[in-house]
N, C-alpha and C positions, 0 to 999 in steps of 0.2 A: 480478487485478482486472479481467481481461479478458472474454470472452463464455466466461458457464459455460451447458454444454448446457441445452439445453428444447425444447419441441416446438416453437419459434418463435424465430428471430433476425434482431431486423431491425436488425442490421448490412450492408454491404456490406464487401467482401473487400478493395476496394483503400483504405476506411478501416481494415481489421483490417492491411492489409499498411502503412500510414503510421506506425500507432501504435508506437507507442507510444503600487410604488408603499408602502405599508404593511408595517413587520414584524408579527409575530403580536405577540398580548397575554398570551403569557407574559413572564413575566419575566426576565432575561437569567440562565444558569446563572450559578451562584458559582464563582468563579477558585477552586480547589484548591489547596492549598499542600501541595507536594511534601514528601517528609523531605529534610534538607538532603545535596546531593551533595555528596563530594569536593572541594578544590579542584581537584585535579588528577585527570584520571581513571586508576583503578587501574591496576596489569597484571593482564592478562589470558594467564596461563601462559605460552607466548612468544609470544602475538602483541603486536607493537608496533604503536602510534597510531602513523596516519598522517595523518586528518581529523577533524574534530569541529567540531559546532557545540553549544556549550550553551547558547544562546539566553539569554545575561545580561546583551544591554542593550536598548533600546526600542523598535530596528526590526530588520527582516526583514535580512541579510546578503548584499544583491545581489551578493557574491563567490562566496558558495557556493550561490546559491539563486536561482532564476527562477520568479516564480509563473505558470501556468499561465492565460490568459484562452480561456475558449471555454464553449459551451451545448451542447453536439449531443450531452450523455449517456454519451458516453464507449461508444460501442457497446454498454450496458446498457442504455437506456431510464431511466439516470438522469432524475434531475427538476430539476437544481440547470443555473446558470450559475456556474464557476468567475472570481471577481473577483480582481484586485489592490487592490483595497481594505483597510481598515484594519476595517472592520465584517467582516471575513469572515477577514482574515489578520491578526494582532498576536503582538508580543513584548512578554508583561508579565510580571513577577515572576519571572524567568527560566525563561519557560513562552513556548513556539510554541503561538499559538492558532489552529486551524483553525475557522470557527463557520459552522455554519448558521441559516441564519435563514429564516422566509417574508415576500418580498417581491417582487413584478414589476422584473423587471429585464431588460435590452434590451441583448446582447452577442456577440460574433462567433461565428458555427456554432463554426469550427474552430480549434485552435492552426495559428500559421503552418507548422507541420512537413506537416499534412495538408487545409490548405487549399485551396481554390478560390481563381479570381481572375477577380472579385471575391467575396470573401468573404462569406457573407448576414451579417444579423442576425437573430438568434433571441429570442425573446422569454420568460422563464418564470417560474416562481411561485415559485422558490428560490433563492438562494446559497450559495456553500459559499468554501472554500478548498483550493488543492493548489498545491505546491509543489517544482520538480524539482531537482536538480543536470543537469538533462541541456543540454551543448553549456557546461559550466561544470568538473564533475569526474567519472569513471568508473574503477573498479578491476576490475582481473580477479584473482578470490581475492579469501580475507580472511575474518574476523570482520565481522561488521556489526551494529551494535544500536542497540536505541531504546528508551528510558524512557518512558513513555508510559501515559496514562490513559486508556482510550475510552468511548464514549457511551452509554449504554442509549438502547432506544429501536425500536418496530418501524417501521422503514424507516429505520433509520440505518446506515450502511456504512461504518465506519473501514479504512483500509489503508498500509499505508508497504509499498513494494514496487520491486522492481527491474526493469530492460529493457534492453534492449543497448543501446550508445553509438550503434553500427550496426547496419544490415539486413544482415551480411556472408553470412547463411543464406538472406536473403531474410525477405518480409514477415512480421508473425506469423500462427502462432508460431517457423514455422520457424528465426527468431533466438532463441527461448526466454524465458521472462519467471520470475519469482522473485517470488512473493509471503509477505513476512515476516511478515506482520500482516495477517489481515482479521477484523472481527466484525460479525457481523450479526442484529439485533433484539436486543441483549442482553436479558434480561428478560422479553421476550414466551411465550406459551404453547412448550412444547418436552414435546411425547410421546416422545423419544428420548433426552432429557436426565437423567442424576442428579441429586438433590440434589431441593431446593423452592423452587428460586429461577427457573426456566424457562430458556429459554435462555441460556446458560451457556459455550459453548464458542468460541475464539480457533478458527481457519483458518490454518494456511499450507499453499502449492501451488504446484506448477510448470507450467506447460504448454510446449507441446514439439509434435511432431509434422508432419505432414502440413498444407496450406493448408487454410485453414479451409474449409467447414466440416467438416472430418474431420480436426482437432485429438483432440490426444488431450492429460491433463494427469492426475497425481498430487496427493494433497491427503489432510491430517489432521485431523480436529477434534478439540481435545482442551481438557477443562475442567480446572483448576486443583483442587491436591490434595484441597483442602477446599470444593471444589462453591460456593465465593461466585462472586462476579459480577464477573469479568475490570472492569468498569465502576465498582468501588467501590475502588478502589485504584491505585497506580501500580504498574507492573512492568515489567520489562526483559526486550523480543524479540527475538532473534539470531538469525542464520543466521551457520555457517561453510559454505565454498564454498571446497573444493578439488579437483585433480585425480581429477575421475571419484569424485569424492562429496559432498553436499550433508545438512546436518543442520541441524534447526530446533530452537530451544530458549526457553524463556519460565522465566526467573532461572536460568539456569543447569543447569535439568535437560533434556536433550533429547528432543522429545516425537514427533521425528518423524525419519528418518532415509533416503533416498534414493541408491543406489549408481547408477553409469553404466548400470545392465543396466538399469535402468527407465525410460530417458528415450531418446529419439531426434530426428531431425530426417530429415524429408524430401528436403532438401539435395540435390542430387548434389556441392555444393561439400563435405558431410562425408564421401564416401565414403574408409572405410578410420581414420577419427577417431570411435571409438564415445567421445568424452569431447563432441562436437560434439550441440546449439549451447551448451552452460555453459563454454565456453574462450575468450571473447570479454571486454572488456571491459562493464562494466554500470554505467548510473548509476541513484540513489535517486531515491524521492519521494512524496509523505504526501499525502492528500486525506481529506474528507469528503464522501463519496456522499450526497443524500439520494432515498432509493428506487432504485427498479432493477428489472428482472426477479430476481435473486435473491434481494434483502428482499421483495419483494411479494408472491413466490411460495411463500412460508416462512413457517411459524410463523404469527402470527394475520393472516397477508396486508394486504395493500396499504401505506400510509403513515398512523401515526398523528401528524396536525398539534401531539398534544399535548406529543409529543417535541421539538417546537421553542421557542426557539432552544436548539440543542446544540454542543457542539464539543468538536473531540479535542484535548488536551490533553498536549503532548509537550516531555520535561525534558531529553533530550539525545538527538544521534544520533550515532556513534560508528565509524569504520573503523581496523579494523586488518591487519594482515600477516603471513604468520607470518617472525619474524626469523632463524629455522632454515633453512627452505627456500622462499622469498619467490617460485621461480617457478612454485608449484605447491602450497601449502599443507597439504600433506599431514603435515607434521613435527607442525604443534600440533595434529591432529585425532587424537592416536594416546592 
């Protein structure tokens, strides 16, 4: 979810090394009614729950969840201010609502992690919602998934993605980031895409590497068997992460798959740990981009306002362990 290449990035390094008035007159999306979950959530071969939230009652779970207040774009050239607001973050019909909307809104550059002091205010023409576990709960290993509906829309950017708990590697990426979930422009024109429904394809990626800007990161894009629109239905996105291997999967079929040979860190604190930076602990968390250098620079370019208000739409998120070999996960990846 972090700075993907371009001839242009205008981030600064020591925000990449921190990181981690009117609405439009559409009409508000219609809340989606999930197929009904489990009471209980399944097993999962042997990995054992360990966390979950299923979002089935009226507000957000400030035990497990901190939402994110800042405008400065997220080192993409996003467009939105992320609010704690209830127009932007709600728990209704047992559905986490992330929503964007267009509207001026007036709120702090930065989260307190990569803040100045004092902190500006920034000013912008959107809102969104994101929402972290981080400085609340972090797992090293695991199953991790999310039920989840995302947005059609050119310059709409859905993600639930991971970051380290610490900079123990140093700033990113050299701590390494996990991206479980990203889609962008569902719908919109795509010359690269099968099927007749246009862009079409979910992302997941890693990045890794050397200080920015000579990062380096891995990544799949991969459409769904029957070429519909990731954005018309709910599905379930997973990553397992264990020692010195990482696999991506959307319902259970794995669509992406990453061994230790492909990943690195810059580090001199990894030298002699080719499993280094994925061996650190890592927390979750879900946002709505609206625009960016990469929706804008993609597909039929820039921000279509007609895609607003939108929002991602997510029915549980889910960690597990493996209860074989819990310090290294390797047992249920076999």
């Amino acid at each position: 979810m972090l700075l993907r290449p371009g001839p242009t990035a205008l981030v600064t390094a020591l925000a990449l090394a921190a990181c981690g008035g009117g609405s439009g007159s559409n009409p508000a999306p219609s809340l989606s009614q999930p197929s009904p979950s489990p009471s209980s959530p399944p097993i999962v071969a042997n990995w054992e729950l360990v966390w979950s939230d299923e979002f089935e009652g009226t507000q957000l779970d400030r035990s497990k969840w901190a939402p994110e207040k800042s405008c400065w774009g997220g080192g993409n050239n996003e467009r939105q201010c992320y609010t704690d607001r209830p127009e932007n973050i709600a728990v209704e019909n047992g559905l986490l609502l992330l929503k964007a909307r267009k509207e001026t809104f007036t709120g702090p550059d930065r989260p307190p992690e990569i803040a100045s002091n004092p902190n500006p205010q920034v000013t912008r023409e959107y809102t969104s919602g994101k929402v972290r576990t981080r400085g609340l709960h972090a797992w090293k290993y695991g199953r991790f998934e999310v039920r989840a509906k995302v947005p059609a829309g050119q310059g709409m950017w859905p993600a639930v993605w991971m970051m380290p708990e610490e900079n123990h590697y140093g700033g990113w990426p050299l701590s390494g980031e996990i991206d479980i979930l990203e889609a962008v422009n569902l719908g919109a024109t795509c010359t690269e895409c099968s099927g007749t429904v246009g862009e079409n394809r979910h992302v997941s990626a890693l990045h890794f590497g050397n200080a920015w800007p000579d990062n380096s990161y891995v990544d799949q894009k991969s459409a769904l068997p029957d070429l519909s629109l990731p954005s018309d239905d709910f599905h379930v996105y997973a990553v397992e992460w264990g020692e010195g291997l990482i696999r991506f999967l959307i319902d259970d079929r794995v669509h992406f798959t990453v061994p230790r040979d492909r990943w690195f860190t810059g580090s001199s604190l990894a030298v002699g740990n080719p499993n280094a930076p994925f061996d650190r602990p890592f927390y979750i968390m879900a946002n709505l981009a609206v625009g960016g250098k990469w929706p804008e620079e993609s597909n039929d370019m820039g921000l279509d306002e007609s895609a607003l208000p939108n929002q991602l739409e997510i029915d549980w998120i889910r960690v597990y362990q493996c209860s074989e070999e819990p310090g290294n996960g390797r047992a249920c990846m076999n």
